[in-house]
N, C-alpha and C positions, 0 to 999 in steps of 0.2 A: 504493500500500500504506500500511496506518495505522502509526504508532507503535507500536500496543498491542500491534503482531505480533509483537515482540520480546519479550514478553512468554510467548512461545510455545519450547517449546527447540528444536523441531527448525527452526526459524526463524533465530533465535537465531544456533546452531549454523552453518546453511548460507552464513548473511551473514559468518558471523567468517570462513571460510574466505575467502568471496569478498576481502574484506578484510585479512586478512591480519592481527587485532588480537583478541584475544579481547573481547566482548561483556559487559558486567553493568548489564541493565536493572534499573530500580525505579518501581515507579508513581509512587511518593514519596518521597524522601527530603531531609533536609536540606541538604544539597548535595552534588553531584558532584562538586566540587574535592577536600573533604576525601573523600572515599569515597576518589579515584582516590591521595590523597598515603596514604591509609591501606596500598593497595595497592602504592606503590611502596618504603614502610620495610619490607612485608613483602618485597620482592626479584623482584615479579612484574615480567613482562615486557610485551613494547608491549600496549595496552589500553585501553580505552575504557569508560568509567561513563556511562549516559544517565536521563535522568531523566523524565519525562511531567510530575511537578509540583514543586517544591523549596519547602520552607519556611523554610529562612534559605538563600536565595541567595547570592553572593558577586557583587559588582563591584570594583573599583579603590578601593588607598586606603581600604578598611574600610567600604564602600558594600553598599548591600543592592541586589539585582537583583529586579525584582516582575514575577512570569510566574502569573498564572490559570491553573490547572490545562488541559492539553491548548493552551495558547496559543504555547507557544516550543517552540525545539530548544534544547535543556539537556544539557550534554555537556561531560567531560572527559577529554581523552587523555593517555593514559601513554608518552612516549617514552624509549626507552634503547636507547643513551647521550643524553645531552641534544644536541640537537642544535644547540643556539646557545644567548648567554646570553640570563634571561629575557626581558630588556627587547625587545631586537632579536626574540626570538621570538614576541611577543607583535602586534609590529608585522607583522611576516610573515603573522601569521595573518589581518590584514584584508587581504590580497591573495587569500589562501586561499579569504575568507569572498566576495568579488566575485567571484573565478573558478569558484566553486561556484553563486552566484546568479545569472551570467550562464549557463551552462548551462541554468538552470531558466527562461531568459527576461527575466531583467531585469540590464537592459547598462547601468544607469547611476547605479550604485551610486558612491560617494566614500568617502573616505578621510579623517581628522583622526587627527595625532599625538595621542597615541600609538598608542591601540588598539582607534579607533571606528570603524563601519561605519556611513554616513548612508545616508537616501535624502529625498532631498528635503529635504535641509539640515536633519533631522532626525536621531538616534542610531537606528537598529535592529539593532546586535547591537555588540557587545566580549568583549574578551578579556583572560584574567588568566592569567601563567602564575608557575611555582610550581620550582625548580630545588632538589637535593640535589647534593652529590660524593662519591665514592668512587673506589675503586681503579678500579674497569671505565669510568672514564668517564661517573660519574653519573646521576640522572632528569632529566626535565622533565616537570612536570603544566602542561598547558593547557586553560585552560575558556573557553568559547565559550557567550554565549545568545545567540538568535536570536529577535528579534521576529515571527512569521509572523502567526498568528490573528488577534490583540489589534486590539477596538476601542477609539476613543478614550476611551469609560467605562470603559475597564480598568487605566488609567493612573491614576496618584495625582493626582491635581487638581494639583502642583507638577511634574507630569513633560509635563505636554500639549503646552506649549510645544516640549519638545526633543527628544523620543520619540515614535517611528512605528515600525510595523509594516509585514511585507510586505502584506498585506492593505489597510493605510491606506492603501498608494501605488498600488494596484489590480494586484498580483500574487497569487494562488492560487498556494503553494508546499506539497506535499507532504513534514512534516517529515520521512517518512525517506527518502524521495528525496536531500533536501537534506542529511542526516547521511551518508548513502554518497558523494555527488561532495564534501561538505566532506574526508572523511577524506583519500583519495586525493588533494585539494590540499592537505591539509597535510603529507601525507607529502611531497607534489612539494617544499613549499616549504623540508621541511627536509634534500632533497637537498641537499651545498654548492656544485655546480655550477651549480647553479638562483640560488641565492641575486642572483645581480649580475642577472638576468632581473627576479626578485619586486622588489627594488630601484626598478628602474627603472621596473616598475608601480606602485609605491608612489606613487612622484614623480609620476606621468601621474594618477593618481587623487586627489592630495591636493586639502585642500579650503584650506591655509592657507601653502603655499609662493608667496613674488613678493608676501604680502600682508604690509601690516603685524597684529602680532598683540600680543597680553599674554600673561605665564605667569603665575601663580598658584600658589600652596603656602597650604593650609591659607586660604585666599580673600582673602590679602593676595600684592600685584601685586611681581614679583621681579625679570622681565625684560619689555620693552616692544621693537620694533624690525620688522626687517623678516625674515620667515621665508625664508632664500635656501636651505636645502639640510638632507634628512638625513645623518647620516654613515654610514659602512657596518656601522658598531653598534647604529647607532637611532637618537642622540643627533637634536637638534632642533639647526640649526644658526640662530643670531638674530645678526646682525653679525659680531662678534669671540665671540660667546657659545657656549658648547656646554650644550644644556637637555638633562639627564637626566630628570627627574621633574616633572609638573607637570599644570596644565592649560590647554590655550590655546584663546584665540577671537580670532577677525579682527577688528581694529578698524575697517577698510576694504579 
């Protein structure tokens, strides 16, 4: 089934059920994050914003995400109450994002702190997520793109390098195939019993634990050493160190 079917209401409609999230497609829109945080200052309940093409994207750290019209799954979920804090939730959800693409056929997906999905030692999908508080136990918006369509000329000549697509790595993946088994692992993932399970897929998938790595902030080097462990927050464990915020690569 295409994308654009959501675009249809009794579609729409039948999926939310299935689901268990109310539904708000746009063919366009500027981004799904803020749609979804717009929806949760209004007090609305679990729900999902999906997008076909976004024109200011959101990534990590104030980054723009670059998806061609009809090339990614573009998507933001409303959870409440929040279900963990942002950082750890954000990591969760690249467990989420593997056990949704392993269903659709592709088993060898990887992991990098914080919030990236590889394949083929490449980036193809991350996540941003977005927390308020209140009295009920607060939101969480979580946005998800997912590289499917996109050929190599559809990347920014500075992204070819580090950026693939499921297509690149010779997967045919049906986005809304792949937005219906996403949702449901990420519901799984913000079960909290689930949690020490996702964990420890985290670790089996990672692409920079046992290695030595760098961290980075603003693209001066903070912390160097060997990446032994996460902790059950998120945090990136480097010797004696505890990395909250960063960006790292394996230096061997």
């Amino acid at each position: 089934m295409r994308l654009a079917l959501l675009a249809i209401p009794a579609v729409r409609s039948a999926l939310s059920l299935e689901i268990g999230r109310e539904i708000e497609y746009h063919e366009t829109l500027p981004s799904s994050q803020d749609r979804a945080r717009e929806l949760a200052a209004t007090g609305a309940g679990p729900s999902v914003v999906i997008a076909n093409v976004q024109s200011a994207g959101q990534g990590t750290r104030g980054r723009s995400w670059h998806s061609p019209a009809g090339s990614s799954l573009l998507a933001s979920w409303l959870f409440r109450p929040a279900p963990a804090e942002p950082g750890l939730f954000a990591l969760l959800a690249g467990v989420a994002v593997v056990r949704a693409l392993e269903h659709l056929g592709m088993r060898d997906a990887s992991l990098k702190w914080p919030n990236d999905v590889e394949a083929g030692q490449k980036k193809v999908a991350g996540a941003l997520a977005h927390a308020t508080t209140d009295a009920e136990g607060g939101s969480l918006v979580l946005g998800i793109g997912v590289n499917v369509h996109q050929r190599l000329d559809d990347f920014p000549a500075e992204l070819r390098a580090s950026a693939t697509s499921l297509a690149l790595v010779g997967h045919t993946v049906d986005r809304l195939s792949l937005f219906v088994d996403l949702t449901r692992e990420l519901d799984r993932v913000a079960i909290p019993a689930e949690r020490s399970a996702a964990l420890a897929e985290w670790r089996r998938r990672s692409t920079v634990l046992g290695r030595e790595v760098e961290v980075t902030r603003e693209g001066r080097p903070v912390v160097r050493g060997v990446a032994r462990d996460i902790a059950d927050d998120g945090a990136l464990l480097i010797g004696s160190e505890r990395v909250i915020v960063g960006d790292v690569r394996a230096l061997r």
